[in-house]
Each structure stands twice: as C-alpha cells, then as structure tokens.
MDAnalysis code that builds the backbone (N, CA, C; Angstrom):
import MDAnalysis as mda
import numpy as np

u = mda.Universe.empty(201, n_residues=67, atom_resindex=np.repeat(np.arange(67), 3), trajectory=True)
u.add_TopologyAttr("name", ["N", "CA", "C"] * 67)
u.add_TopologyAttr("resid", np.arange(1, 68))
u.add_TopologyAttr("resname", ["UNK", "UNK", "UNK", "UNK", "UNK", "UNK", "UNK", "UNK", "UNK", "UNK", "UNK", "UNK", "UNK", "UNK", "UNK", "UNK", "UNK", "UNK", "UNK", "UNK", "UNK", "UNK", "UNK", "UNK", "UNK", "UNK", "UNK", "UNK", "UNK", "UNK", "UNK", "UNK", "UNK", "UNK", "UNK", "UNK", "UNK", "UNK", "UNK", "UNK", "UNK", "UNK", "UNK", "UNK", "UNK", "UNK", "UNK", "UNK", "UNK", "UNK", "UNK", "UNK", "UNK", "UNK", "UNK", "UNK", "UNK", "UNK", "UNK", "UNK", "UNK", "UNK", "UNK", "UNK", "UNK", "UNK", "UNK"])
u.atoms.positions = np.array([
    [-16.051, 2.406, -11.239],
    [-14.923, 2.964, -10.518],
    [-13.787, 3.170, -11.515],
    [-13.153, 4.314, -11.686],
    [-11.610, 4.689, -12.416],
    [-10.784, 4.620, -11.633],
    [-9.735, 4.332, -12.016],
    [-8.106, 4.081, -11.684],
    [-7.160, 4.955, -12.382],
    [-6.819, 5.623, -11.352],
    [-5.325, 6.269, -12.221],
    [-3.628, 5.538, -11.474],
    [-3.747, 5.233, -12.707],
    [-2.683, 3.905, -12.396],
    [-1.185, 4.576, -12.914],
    [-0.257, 4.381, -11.817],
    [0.988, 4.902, -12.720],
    [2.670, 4.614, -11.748],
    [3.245, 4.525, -12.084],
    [4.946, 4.353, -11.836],
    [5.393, 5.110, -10.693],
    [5.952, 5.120, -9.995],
    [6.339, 5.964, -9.160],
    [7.817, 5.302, -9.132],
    [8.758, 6.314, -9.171],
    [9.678, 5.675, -9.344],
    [11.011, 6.614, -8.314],
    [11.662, 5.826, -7.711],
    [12.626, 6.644, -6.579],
    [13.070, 7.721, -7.339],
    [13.725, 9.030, -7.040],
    [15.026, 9.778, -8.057],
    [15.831, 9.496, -7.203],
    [16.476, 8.837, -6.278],
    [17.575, 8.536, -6.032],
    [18.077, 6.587, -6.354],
    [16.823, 6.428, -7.507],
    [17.713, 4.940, -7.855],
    [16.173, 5.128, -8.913],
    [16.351, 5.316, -9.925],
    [15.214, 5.649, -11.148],
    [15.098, 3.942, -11.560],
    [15.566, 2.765, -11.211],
    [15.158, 1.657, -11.540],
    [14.681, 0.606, -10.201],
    [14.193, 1.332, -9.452],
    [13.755, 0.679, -8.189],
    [11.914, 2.047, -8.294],
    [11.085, 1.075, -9.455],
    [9.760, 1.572, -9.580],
    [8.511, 0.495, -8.738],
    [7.727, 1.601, -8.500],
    [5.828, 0.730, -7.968],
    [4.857, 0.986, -8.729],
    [4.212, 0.352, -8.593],
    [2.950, 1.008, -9.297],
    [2.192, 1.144, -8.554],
    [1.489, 2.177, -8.215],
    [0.701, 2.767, -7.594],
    [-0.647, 3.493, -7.976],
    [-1.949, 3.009, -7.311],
    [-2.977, 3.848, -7.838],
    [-3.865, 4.919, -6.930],
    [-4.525, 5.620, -7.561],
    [-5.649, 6.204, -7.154],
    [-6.945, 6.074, -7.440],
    [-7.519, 5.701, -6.548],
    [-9.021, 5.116, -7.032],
    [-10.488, 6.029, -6.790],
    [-11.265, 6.467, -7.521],
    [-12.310, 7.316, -7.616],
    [-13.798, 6.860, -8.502],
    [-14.768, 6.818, -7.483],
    [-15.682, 6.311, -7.756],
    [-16.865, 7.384, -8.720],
    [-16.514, 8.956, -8.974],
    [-17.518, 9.696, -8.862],
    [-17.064, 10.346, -10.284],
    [-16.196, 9.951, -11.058],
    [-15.520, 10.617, -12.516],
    [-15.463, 9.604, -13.487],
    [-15.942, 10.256, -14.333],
    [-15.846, 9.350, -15.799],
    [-14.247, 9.129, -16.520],
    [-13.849, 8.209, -17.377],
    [-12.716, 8.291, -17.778],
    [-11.857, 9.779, -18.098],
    [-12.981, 10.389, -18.821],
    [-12.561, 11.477, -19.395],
    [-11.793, 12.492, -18.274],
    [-12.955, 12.671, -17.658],
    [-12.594, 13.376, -16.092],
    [-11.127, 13.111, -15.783],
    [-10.930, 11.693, -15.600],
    [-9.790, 11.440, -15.064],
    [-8.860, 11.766, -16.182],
    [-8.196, 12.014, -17.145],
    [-7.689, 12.267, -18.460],
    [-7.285, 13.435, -17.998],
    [-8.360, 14.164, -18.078],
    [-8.008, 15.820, -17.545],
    [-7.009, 16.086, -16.338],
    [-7.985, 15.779, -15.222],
    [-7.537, 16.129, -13.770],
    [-5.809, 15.039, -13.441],
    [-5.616, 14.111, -14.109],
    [-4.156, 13.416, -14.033],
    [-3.234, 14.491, -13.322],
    [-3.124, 14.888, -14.429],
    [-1.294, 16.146, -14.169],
    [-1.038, 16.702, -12.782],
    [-2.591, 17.738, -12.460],
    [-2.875, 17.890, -11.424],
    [-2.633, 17.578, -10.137],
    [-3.416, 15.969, -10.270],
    [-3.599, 14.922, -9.429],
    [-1.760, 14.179, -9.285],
    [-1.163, 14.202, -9.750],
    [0.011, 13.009, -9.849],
    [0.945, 14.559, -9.785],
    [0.860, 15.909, -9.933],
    [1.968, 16.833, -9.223],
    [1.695, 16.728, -7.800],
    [0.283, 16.922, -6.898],
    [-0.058, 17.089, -5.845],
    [0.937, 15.440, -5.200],
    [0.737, 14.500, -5.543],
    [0.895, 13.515, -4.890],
    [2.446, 13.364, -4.643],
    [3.434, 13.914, -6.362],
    [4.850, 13.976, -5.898],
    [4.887, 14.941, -4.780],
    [4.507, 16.053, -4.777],
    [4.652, 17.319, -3.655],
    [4.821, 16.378, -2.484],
    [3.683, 15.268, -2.044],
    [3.608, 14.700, -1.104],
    [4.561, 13.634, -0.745],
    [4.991, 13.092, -1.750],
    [6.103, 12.078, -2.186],
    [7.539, 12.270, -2.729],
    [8.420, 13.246, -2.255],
    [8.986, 14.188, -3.196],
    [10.478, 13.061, -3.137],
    [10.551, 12.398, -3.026],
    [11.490, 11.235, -2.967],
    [11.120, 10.269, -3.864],
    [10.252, 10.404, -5.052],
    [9.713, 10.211, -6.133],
    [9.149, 11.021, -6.809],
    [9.446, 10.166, -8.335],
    [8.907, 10.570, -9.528],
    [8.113, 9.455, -9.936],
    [7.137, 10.268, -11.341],
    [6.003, 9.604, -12.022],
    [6.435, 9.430, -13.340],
    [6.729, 8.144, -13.979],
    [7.146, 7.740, -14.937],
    [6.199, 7.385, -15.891],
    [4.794, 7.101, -15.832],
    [4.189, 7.011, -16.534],
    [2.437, 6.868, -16.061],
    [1.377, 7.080, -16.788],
    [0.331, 6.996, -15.978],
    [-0.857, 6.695, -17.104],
    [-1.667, 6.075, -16.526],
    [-3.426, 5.783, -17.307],
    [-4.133, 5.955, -16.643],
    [-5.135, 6.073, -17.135],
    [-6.929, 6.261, -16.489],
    [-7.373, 5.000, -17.242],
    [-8.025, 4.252, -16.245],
    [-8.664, 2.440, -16.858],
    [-9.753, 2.786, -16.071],
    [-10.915, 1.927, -16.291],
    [-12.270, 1.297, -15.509],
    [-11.821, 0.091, -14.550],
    [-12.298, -0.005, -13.872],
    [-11.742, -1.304, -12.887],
    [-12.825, -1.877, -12.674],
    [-12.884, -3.222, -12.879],
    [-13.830, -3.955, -12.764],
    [-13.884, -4.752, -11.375],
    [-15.121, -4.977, -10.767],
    [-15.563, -5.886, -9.383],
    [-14.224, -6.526, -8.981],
    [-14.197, -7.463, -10.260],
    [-12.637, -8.453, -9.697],
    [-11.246, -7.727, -9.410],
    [-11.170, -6.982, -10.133],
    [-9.815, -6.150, -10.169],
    [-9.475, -5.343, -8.482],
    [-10.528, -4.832, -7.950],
    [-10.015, -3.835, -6.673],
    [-9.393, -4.686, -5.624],
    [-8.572, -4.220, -5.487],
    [-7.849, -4.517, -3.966],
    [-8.756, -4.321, -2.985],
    [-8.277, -5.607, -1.491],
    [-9.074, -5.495, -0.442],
    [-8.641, -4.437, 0.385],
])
C-alpha cells in the first residue's frame, strides 16, 4: 500500500497545519511521484480553505495504517 502524505495547511492562519493522507493500494511508488500534483490540486479544489505545504509518496507498512 502507498501513502501520499502531506500538510494541509489553513490560508487563513498558514500556522494552524494537518497532516493528511491518501491511501492507494494499486500504484507503485513511482506512480504516486507522478500523479501527486494532480492528485493534491484536485483535493485543494475540494478543500479550498486550504493549502498543501508539503508532500511524499512512502510504502506503509501492516503496522502503520489507521483503523
């Protein structure tokens, strides 16, 4: 499983940040590398009371996923 892991951060108070992910079982790191920009414009569109301050593509291991 990949993780695109990244900041979301208010623009009306740029030091009140989350971290927030997206999780995808069916793409290799690389994949995710690519498709990011994409993926994290679509989501501000959706979120537009935030910005993305920073972002990675990791592997997530068994222990790591949230319930």
């Amino acid at each position: 499983m990949i993780e695109l892991l990244f900041m979301a951060c208010l623009s009306s108070a740029p030091d009140q940040c989350h971290q927030r992910s997206l999780l995808y079982s069916d793409v290799t790191p690389m994949a995710c590398m690519l498709g990011a920009q994409p993926e994290l414009a679509r989501w501000v569109e959706e979120h537009p009371a935030y910005t993305v301050s920073n972002w990675k593509c990791r592997e997530v291991g068994t222990g790591e996923r949230e319930a």
